[in-house]
Every structure is written in C-alpha cells, then in structure tokens.
N, C-alpha and C positions, 0 to 999 in steps of 0.2 A: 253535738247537736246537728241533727240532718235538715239543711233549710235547700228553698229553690228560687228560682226567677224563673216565668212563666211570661210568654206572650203566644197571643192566636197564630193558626199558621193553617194555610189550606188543608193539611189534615185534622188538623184539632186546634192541641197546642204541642208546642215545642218548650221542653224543659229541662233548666238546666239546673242539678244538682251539687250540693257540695255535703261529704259528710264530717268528719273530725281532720281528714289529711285530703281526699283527691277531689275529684271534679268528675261528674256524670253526666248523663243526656237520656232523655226520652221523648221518643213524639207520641202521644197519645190521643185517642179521638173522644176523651173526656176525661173531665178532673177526676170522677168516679172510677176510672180505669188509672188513674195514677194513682189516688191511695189504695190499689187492691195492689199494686208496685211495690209500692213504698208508704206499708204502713204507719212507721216509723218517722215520717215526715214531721216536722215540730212547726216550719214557720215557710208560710210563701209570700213572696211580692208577685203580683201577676197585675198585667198592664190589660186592666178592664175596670169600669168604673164600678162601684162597690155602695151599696147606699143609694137608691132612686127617689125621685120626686114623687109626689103625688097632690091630692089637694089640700094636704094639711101641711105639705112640706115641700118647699124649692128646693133644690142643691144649687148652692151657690159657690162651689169653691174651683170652680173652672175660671174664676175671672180671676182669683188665687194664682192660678198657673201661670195664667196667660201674661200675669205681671212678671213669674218667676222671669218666664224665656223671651220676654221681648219680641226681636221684631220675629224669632220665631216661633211664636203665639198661635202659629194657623195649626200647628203639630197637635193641640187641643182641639177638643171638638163636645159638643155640647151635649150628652146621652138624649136618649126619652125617655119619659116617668114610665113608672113602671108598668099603670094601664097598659100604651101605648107595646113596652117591649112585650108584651103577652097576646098581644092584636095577630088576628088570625092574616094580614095581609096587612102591603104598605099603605093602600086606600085608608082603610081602617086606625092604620098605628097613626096617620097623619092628621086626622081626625080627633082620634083622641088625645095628642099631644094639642091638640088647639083649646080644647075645650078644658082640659085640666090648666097647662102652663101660658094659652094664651097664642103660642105660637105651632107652627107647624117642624118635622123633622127634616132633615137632608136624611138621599138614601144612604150616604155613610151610615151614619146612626141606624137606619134601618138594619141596615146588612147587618152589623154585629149585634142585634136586638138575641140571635138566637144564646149566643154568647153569653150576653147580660144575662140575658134570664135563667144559662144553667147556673151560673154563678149565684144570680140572686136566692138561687133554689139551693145550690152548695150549702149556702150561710147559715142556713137554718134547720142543715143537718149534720153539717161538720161536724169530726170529735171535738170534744170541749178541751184537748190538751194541744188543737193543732192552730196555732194563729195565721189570718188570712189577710194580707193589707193590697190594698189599690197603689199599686205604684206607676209612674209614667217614663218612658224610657229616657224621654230631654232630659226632665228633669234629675235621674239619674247620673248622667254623661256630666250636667253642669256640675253638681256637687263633686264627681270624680277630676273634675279639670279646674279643681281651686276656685270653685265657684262662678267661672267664667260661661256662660254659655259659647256653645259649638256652633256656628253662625254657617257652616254647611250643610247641605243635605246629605243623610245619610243613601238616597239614591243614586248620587255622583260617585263616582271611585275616590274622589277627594275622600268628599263626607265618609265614606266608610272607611279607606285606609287609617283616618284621624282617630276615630270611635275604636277599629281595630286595635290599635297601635296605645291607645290608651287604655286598654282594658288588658294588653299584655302588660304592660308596667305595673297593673295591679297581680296579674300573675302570669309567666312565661305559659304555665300549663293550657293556658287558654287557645294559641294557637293549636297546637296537638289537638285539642277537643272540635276546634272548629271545622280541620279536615277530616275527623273521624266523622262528624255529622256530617259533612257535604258527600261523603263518599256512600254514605249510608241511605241518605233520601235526598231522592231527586226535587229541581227547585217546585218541580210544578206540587211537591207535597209538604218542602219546607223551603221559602225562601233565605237568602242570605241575611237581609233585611233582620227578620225573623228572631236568627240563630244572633245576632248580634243584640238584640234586645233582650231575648231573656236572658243574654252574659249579664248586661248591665242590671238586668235585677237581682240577679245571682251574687255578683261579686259586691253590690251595695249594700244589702241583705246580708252577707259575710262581714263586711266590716263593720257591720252593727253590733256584732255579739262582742264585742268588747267596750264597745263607746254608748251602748244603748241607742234606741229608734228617733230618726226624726221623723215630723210629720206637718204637713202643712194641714190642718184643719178648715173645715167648715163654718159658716158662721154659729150655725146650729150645728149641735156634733152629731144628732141622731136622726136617722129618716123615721117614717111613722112604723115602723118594724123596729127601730129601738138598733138598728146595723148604725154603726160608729161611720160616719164618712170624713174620710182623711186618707191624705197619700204618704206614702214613705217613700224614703229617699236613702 
C-alpha cells in the first residue's frame, strides 16, 4: 500500500512517501501534480483542515484539538467557512467570515485560504479508491511519544532535535531522507519545519495499516458537502 504525509511548504507541498519497503519525497506545487506522480497513491494524512463551515454548518472540532495539546493549543488555529476561503481578497474573506460565523479571520487563516480551497476542490474530484484525512502535526508527535505531548517548539533546535529524534526511533531511514531533501531544495522553497511534519504524517499514517485509523471526530461528522470532518492521527 502506497500512503503519504503531506504539509504546505513555500513551494507547494512537501511529501513524504512510504510504499511496501522504502520511504520517498516530493515537493510539488499542487496535489494535482502529485497523483500525475504517484497514481498509485491509496491513502494521505496532509495537515490542512478538511470539511469547512458554512451557514448550515460550524466545524467545531478545533476545540477537540486544542484539549488534545494543552498548553500547546496555540499550534491550532481556527480555518474560514468556506464563503470566506473562495473571497477574492482579505477585506472580503473577513467580511464574510462575520457574517456567516459571527466572527472575523486572522491573516494566518487568510494566507492558507489558497490551500484550503485547492483541497476543498480535491475532495470532490479525487479517485474513489484514494482516501484523504486532515491530520495535524502536534497531534501526530503526541500519540508517537506515548501520548505525552511535546511541550517544545519545533522552531527551537530543542523542539526539533526531540520531533527529529523521535521519528528516527520510528524508523533509522528517516534521517537519510531528511538530508536527501535539504540538499535537494533550498529553505526558501522547503522549510525544515516543513520536512519534519510531513515525516510525522507519514510515519503515523504507516503505523496505521496494521492497527487501523484513529480519529478525533466532529461533533457533527459531515459539513454541508456531506466531506467527513475528523482528524487522524
């Protein structure tokens, strides 16, 4: 079974691959340009929210998270409905996040609005044999560390030597892969940051095909598009 772990990265996304025996990478400047890749593709965890709000429908499962990781809660962040991620400017998307949910967006959420939206547009053309889940990278790292959450930042050399160092325990080949990718593109097109999150969706995503999927659920499971919103881990 060919699966990946997927996070944004200043050129696209950055992706990491596992197929029956080794471990792969691709940065790509859209999901559409990965399955022309990797047809073959069965199953991705990629850290983008999945499932949007709208007026018939709140996503409520970020307060879900936020209990996961405690005091580091801030690592979540609240998306826009989906009006708002299809707004032709931030004036606009912040407007219609008021008038749909009540409230206005941070430009975090802005910024990745482009992201959401090829996603949201993914969902409902994907092949029907490829499964597609929202995963988040904390929560990832906690279940790989015996359930403990990682109380460093991953932008410290701490936080990241820890995340590193835990995710070679799940497999040695992972360093190898990580200076193949740094040598390969530069930070300003793939952060290190980056390269270390989609491991963590990669190799959580891997240990799944023998223990089956978890998922933290929504209160509602379905946005008004009938897309399942829940995260694996």
């Amino acid at each position: 079974m060919k699966i990946a772990g997927i996070d944004s990265c200043p050129l696209g996304w950055i992706v990491i691959h596992h197929d029956s025996k080794d471990f792969g990478f691709e940065a790509v400047k859209s999901i559409g340009h990965l399955m022309e890749l990797h047809p073959d593709l069965q199953r991705f965890f990629i850290d983008i929210p999945i499932g949007l709000s709208s007026e018939n429908y709140t996503r409520t499962i970020e307060s879900k998270l936020r209990k996961e990781l405690g005091s580091r809660s801030s690592t979540i962040f609240t998306p826009a409905c989906r009006k708002a991620v299809y707004a032709a400017d931030y004036d606009e998307a912040r407007e219609i996040n008021k008038q749909v949910l009540g409230q206005s967006i941070s430009i975090q959420s802005y910024n990745i609005s482009k992201k959401i939206k090829e996603i949201d547009r993914f969902m409902t053309s994907k092949p029907d044999g490829l499964e597609v889940y929202e995963s988040h990278p904390e929560i990832c790292f906690k279940y790989l560390n015996d359930s403990k959450v990682i109380q460093t930042k991953k932008s410290t050399k701490k936080g990241f030597l820890e995340r590193f160092h835990l995710l070679q325990k799940q497999d040695p080949q992972l360093k190898l892969l990580y200076q193949d990718i740094i040598e390969t593109f530069p930070k300003s097109k793939v952060k290190p940051d980056d390269i270390l999150d989609a491991m963590a969706l990669c190799v959580s995503n891997l240990k799944r095909n023998s223990s089956g999927l978890n998922f933290i659920q929504d209160r509602q499971h379905t946005d008004d598009k009938g897309i399942f919103v829940k995260v694996a881990y």
